[in-house]
C-alpha positions in Angstrom: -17.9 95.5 -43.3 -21.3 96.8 -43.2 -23.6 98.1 -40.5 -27.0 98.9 -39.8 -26.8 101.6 -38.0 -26.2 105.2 -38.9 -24.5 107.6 -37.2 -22.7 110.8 -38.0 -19.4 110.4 -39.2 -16.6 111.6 -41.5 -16.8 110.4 -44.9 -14.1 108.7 -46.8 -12.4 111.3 -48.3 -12.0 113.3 -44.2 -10.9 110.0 -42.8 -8.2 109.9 -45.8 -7.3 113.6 -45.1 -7.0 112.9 -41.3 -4.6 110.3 -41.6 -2.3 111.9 -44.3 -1.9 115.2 -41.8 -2.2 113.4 -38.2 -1.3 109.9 -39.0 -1.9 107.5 -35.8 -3.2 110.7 -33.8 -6.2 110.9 -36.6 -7.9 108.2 -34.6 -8.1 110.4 -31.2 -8.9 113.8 -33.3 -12.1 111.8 -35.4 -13.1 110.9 -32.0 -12.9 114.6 -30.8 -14.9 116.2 -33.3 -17.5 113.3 -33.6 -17.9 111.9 -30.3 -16.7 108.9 -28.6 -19.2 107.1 -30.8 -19.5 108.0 -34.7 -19.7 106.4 -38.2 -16.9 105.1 -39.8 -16.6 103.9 -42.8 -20.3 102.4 -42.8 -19.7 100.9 -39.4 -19.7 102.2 -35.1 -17.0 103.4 -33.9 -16.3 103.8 -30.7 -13.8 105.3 -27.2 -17.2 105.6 -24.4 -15.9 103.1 -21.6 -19.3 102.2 -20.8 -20.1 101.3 -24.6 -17.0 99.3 -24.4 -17.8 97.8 -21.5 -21.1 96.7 -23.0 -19.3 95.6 -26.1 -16.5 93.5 -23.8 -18.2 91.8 -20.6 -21.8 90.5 -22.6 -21.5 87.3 -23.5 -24.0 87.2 -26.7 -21.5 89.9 -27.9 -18.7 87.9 -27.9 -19.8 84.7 -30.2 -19.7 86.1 -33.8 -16.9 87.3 -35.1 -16.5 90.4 -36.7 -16.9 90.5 -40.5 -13.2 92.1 -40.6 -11.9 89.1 -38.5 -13.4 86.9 -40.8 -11.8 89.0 -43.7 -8.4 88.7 -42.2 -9.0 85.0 -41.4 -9.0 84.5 -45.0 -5.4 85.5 -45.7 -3.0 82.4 -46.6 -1.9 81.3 -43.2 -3.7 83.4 -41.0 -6.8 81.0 -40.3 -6.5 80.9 -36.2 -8.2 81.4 -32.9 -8.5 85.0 -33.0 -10.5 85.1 -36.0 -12.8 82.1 -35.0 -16.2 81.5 -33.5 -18.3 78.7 -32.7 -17.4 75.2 -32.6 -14.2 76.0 -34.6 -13.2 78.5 -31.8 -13.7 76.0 -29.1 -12.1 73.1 -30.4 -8.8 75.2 -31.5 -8.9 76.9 -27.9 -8.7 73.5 -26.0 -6.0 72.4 -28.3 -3.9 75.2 -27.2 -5.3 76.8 -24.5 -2.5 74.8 -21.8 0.5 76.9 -23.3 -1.5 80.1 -22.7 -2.0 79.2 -18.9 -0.1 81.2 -16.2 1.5 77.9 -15.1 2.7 76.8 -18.6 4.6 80.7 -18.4 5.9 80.3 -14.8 8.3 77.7 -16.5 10.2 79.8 -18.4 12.0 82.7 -17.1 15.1 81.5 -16.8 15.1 80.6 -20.1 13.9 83.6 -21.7 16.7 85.4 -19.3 19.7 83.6 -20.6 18.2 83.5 -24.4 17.7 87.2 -24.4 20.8 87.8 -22.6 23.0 86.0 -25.0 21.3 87.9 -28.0 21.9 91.3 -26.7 25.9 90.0 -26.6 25.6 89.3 -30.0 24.2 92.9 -30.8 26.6 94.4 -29.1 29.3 92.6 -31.3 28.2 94.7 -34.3 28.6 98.4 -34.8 25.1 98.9 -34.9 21.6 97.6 -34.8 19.4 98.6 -38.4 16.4 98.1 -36.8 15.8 97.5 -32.7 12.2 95.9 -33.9 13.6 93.5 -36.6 16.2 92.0 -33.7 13.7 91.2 -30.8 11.9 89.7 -33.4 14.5 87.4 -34.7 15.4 87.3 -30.9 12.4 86.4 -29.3 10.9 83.9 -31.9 13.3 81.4 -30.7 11.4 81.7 -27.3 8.1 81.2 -29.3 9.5 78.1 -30.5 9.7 76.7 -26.9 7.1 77.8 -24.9 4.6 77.4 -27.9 5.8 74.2 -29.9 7.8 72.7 -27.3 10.8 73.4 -29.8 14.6 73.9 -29.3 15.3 76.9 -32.0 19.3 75.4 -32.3 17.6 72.6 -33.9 19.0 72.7 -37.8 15.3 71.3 -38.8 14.0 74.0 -36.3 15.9 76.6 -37.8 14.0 77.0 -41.2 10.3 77.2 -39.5 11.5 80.0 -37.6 13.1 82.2 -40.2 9.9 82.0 -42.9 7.9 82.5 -39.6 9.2 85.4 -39.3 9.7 86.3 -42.8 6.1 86.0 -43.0 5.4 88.0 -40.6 7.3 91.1 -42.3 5.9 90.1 -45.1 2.4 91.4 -43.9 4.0 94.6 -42.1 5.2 95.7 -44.5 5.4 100.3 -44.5 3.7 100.0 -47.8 -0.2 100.6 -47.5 -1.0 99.4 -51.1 -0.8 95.8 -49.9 -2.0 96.1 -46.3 -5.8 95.7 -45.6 -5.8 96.9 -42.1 -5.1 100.6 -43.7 -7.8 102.6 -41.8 -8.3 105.1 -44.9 -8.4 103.1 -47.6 -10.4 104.7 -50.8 -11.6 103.8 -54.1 -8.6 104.9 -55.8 -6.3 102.7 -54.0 -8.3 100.0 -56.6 -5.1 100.7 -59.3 -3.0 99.0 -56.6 -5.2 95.5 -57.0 -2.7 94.3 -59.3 0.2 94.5 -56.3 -2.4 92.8 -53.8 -3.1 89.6 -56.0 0.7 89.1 -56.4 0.8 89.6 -52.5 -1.9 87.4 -52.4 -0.1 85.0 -54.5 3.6 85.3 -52.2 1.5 84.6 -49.4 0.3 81.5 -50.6 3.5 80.4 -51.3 5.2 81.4 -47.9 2.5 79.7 -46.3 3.4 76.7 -48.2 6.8 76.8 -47.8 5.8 76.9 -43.6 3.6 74.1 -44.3 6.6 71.8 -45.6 8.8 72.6 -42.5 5.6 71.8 -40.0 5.2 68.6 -41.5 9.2 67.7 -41.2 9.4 68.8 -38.0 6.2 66.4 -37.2 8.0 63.6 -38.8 11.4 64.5 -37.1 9.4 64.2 -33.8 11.8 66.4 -31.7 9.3 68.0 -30.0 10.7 68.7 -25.8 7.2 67.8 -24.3 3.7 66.2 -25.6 2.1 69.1 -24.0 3.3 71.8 -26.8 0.3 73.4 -29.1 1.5 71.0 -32.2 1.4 68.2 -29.9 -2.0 69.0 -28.8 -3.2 69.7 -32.0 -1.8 66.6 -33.8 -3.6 64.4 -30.9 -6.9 66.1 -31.8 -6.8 65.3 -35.3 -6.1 68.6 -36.9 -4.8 68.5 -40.5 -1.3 69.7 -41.2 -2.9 73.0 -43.0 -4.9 73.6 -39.4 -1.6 73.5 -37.6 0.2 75.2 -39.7 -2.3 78.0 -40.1 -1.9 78.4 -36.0 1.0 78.0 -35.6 1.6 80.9 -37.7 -1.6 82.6 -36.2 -0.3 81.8 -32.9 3.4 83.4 -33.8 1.6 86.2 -35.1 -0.1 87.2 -31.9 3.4 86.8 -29.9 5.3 89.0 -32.8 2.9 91.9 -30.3 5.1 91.1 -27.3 7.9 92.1 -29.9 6.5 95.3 -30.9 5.9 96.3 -26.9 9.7 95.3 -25.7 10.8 97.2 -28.6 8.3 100.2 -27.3 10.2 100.0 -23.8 13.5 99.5 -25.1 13.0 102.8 -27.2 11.6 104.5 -24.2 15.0 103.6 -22.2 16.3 105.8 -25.2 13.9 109.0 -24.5 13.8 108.7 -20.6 17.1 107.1 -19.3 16.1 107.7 -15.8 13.8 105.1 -15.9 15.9 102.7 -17.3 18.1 104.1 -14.3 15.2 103.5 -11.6 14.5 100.0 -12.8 17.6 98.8 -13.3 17.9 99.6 -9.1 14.5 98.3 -8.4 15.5 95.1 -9.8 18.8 94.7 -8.0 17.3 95.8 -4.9 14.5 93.2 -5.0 16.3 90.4 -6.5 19.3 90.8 -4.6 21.7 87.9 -5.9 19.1 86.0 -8.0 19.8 86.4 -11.9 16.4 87.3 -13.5 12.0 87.8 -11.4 9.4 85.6 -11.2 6.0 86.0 -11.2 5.6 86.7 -7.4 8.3 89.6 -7.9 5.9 91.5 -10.0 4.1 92.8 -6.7 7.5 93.6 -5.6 8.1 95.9 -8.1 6.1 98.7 -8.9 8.0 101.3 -10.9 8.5 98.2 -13.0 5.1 97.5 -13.3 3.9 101.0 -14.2 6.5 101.6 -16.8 5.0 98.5 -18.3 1.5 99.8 -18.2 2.4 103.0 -19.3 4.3 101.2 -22.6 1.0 99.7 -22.8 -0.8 102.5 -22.8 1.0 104.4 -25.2 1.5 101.8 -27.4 -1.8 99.5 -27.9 -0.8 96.6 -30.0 -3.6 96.7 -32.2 -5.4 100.7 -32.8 -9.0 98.9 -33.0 -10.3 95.8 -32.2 -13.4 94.3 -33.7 -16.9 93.2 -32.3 -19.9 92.2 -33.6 -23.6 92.7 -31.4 -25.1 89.4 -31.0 -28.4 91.3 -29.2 -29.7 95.0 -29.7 -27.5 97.4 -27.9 -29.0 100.3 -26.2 -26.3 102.3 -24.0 -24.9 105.7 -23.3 -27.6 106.8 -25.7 -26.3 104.8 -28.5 -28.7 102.4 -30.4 -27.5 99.5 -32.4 -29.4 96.8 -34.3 -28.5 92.9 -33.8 -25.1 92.0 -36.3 -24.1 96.0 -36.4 -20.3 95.9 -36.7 -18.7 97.9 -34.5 -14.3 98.8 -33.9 -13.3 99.5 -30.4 -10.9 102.2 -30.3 -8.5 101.4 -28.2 -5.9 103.9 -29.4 -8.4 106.8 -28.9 -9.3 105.1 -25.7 -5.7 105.4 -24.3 -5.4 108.7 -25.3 -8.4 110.6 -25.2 -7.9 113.8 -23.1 -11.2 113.6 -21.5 -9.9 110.5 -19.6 -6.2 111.2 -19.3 -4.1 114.2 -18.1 -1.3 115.1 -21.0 -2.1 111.8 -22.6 0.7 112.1 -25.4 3.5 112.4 -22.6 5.1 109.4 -21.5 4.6 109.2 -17.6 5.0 106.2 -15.6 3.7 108.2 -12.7 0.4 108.4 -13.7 0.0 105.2 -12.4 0.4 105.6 -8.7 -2.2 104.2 -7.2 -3.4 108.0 -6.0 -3.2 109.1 -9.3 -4.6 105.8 -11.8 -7.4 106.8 -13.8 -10.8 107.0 -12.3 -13.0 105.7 -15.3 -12.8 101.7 -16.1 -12.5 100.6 -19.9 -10.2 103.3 -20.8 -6.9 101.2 -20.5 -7.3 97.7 -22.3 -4.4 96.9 -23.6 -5.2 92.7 -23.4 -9.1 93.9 -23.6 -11.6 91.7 -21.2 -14.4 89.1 -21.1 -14.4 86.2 -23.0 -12.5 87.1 -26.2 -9.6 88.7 -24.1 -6.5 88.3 -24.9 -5.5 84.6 -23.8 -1.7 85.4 -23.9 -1.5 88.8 -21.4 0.3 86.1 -18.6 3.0 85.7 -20.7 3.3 89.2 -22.1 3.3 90.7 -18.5 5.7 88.3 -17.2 7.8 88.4 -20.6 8.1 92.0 -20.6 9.9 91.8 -17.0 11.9 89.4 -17.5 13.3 90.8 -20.3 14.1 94.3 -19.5 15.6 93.5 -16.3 17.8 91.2 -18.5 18.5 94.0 -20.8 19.0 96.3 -18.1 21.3 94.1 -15.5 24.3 94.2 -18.6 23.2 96.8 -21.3 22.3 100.1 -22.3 21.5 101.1 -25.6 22.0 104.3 -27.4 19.6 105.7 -30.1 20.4 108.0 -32.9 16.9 109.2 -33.5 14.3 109.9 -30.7 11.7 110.9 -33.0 10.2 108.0 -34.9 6.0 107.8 -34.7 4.3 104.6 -34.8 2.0 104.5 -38.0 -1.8 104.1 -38.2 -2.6 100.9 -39.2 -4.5 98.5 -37.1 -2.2 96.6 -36.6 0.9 99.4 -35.6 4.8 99.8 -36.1 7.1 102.0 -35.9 7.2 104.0 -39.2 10.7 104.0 -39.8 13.9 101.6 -38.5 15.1 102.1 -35.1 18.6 102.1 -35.3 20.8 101.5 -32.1 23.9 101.3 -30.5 24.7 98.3 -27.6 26.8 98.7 -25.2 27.8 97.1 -22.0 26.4 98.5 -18.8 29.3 100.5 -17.1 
């Protein structure tokens, strides 16, 4: 990426240093010894909330891409709705904008209920968990496969196009930063490693291949649950077998993010057991005899409901998001040219001290209503506008329905209470959280 602005900034080499000593807490310090808005890495970056409005709610900012979206668009199997614009953008979005819909979700909670209830049985039938993220994700992709494809994940030809989804997915997650391009301090030297990325390169091909040839059986199976599934859609509107392959991929990509934030709140059971405690009772107490909420329980249940934000909070599922000025900006004293590339910070945003009290502390409280923050645009976790986050209905409703289903049987037990997410864009935790199941006394 390039930009035409310049503003002061670290260079390369501090941006390195910063995320070597601080990892994912560099991006908050940058922003406190530059300013919400500095130069990084030749473009703006930014935590101002009323830059970010500016950047989020204008519509001409919205319909180019950013050059790093683009970038990542060009990875084997990644070429989806996120990282288009134009007429490309539009035609995927109608194809699969009727599983995104609040409706399509209010159709499934029993069904993610029993599925994630049955799962946690199984976990508790080993003597341990290796890693808490690695099972919701193996848990909840079956879930993906029906409110997305319109799929039943016991299928034996389903089966396959699940586990390389997955595998995929890992594959690009990887803890290793040599292969990773959403690295926020990559340097010149990491050029020794291009050898490993062109064989990554390479596997990725492949993989996506291999997803390719299970798309296409499952098409010719034809044993899809409804004609109103994204494949569906997409196979009525002409697209190749590459375009839906490529989104459903993309598509499983963006959900593996609910994965990452149950796995957030599952860990934070870990660290704060009295809120597992005090959910676990709002949910009885609200739901009385019924088995798992709906969406009109969520206004029923607000120490629920600010946990979640909270989780959010802490725990942004991407550290930056990309935008791209379709029109000269000039706000908050910033000035930037037409095309200037520019990374929301939404990690920095979340945290910044100026806008939160004892932002690294975990505290659902913050979010009574006497006590929410005052300034809007510095909690986005689904962002806003037109290029927000089409999926947040599910997520929200997702995220209660599963840990009330975790909570109404199971706690779990953590041996480590320590593990720090890492920097990348795109953020995990840095190490395996291992866990313990056990049945709800």
């Amino acid at each position: 990426m390039s930009n035409k602005a310049s503003l002061p900034g670290p260079d390369r080499r501090e941006i390195a240093d910063a995320f070597r000593r601080r990892g994912h807490d560099a991006w908050t310090d940058l922003a406190l010894k530059y300013g919400k808005t500095f130069g990084f890495r030749g473009v703006t970056a930014t935590c101002d909330p009323i830059l970010v409005r500016t950047l989020l709610m204008t519509k001409k900012h919205t319909r180019k891409r950013s050059h790093l979206y683009q970038l990542l668009g060009k990875v084997p199997g990644t070429a989806g709705v996120l990282f288009m614009d134009g007429a490309a953008w539009q035609r995927h979005t109608k194809a699969i904008m009727s599983v995104f819909t609040p409706q399509h979700a209010n159709q499934f909670p029993a069904y993610v209920h029993h599925h994630v209830n049955a799962y946690v049985a199984g976990w508790q039938d080993r003597d341990n968990i290796a890693d808490l993220f690695t099972a919701c994700a193996e848990m909840n992709v079956g879930i993906a496969a029906r409110v997305f494809y319109g799929l039943d994940h016991r299928h034996t030809v389903v089966k396959p196009l699940l586990r390389e989804l997955v595998h995929y997915k890992f594959m690009t997650m990887r803890a290793e930063d040599r292969n990773r391009i959403d690295t926020p301090d990559v340097t010149l030297s990491q050029l020794r490693h291009l050898p490993s990325r062109i064989l990554h390169f390479l596997a990725l091909q492949r993989q996506t291949r291999r997803l390719r040839d299970h798309v296409k059986t499952i098409i010719a199976a034809d044993i899809f649950e409804n004609d109103g599934s994204a494949i569906c859609n997409m196979i009525r509107a002409g697209f190749t077998l590459d375009e839906i392959t490529n989104e459903v991929n993309h598509i499983y990509g963006a959900f593996n993010a609910i994965d990452y934030v149950i796995t957030c709140g599952l860990y934070e059971f870990g660290r704060h057991p009295v809120w597992a405690d005090v959910l676990h009772d709002e949910f009885r107490t609200v739901l009385g005899g019924r088995d798992h909420p709906v969406r009109e329980d969520i206004p029923k249940l607000p120490h629920c409901m600010k946990f979640v934000k909270e989780i959010l909070r802490m725990y942004p599922v991407a550290m930056a998001s990309a935008r791209r000025t379709g029109i000269p900006v000039d706000t908050n004293g910033v000035t930037l040219p037409a095309d200037s590339e520019v990374l929301i910070l939404n990690y920095a945003l979340h945290h910044h001290p100026d806008f939160w009290d004892r932002p690294k502390i975990f505290n659902p409280d913050r979010w009574n209503p006497q006590l929410e923050p005052e300034t809007p645009f510095t909690h986005i976790p689904f962002l806003e506008g037109a290029r927000q986050c089409i999926g947040r209905h599910l997520a929200e409703l997702m995220m209660v329905v599963t840990l009330n289903a975790v909570l109404k049987a199971w706690q779990l037990e953590f041996p480590r209470l320590d593990i720090p997410v890492n920097a990348y864009l795109i953020p995990r935790f840095a190490d395996d959280i291992a866990c313990t199941v056990y049945r709800r006394g």
